[in-house]
C-alpha positions as CSV (number, residue, x, y, z in Angstrom):
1,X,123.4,93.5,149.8
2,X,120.1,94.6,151.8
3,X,118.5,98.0,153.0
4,X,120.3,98.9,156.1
5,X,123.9,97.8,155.2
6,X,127.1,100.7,155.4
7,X,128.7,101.1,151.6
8,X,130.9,102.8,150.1
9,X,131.2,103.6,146.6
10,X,134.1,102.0,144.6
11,X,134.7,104.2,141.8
12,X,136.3,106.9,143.5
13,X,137.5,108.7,140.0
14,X,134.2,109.4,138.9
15,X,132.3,110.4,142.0
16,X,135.4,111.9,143.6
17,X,133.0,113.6,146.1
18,X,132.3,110.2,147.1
19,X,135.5,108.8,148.3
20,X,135.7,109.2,151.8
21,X,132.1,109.1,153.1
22,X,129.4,105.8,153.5
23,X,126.4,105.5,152.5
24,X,123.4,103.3,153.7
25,X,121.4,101.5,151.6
26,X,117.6,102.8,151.4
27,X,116.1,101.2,149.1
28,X,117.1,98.1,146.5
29,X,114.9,97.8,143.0
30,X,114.8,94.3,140.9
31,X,113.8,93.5,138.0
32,X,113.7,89.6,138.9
33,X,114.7,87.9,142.0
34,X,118.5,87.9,141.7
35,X,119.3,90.8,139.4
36,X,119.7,94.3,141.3
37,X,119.7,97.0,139.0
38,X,119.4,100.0,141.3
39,X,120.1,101.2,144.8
40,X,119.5,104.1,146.6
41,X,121.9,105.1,148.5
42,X,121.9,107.8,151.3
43,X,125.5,108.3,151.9
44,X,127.0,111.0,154.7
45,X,127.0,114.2,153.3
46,X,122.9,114.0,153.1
47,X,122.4,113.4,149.2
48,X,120.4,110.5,148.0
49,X,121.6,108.7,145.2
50,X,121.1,105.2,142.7
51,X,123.8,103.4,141.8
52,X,124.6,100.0,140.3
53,X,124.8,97.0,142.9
54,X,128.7,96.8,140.7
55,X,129.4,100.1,142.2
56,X,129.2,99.7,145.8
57,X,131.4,97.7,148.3
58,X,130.0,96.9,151.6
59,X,131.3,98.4,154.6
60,X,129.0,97.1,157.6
61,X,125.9,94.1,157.2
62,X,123.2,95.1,158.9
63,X,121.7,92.4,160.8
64,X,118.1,93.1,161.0
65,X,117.3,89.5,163.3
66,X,118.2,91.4,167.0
C-alpha cells in the first residue's frame, strides 16, 4: 500500500456512505518502518479521511516508475 493507489473501504456496515465509491491514498503515517497506522484517504465524493491500513482493500497499484 503506497500514496497513489485506488481503495476501497471494506467495512461497508459501518461507513455505509462508503460502499460504492474509491478512494486514493494521500498520505501514509508510520510509526516504524513496517507498521501503518494511518492513511488518508481522499475517496470520490471529495471528503478526506484516515483509516486503518486493516480497513482498506486495494483497487488499482499505482505504478509511480513510468
Amino acid at each position: 500500500m503506497k500514496v497513489g493507489d485506488v481503495v476501497r473501504c471494506v467495512w461497508p456496515d459501518s461507513f455505509s456512505y462508503l460502499k460504492e465509491q474509491s478512494g486514493i491514498i494521500l498520505e501514509i503515517n508510520q510509526c516504524s518502518q513496517s507498521t501503518i497506522v494511518d492513511v488518508r484517504v481522499l475517496w470520490s465524493n471529495g471528503k478526506v479521511e484516515s483509516f486503518d491500513e486493516s480497513e482498506l482493500d486495494i483497487i488499482e497499484v499505482v505504478d509511480g516508475s513510468r
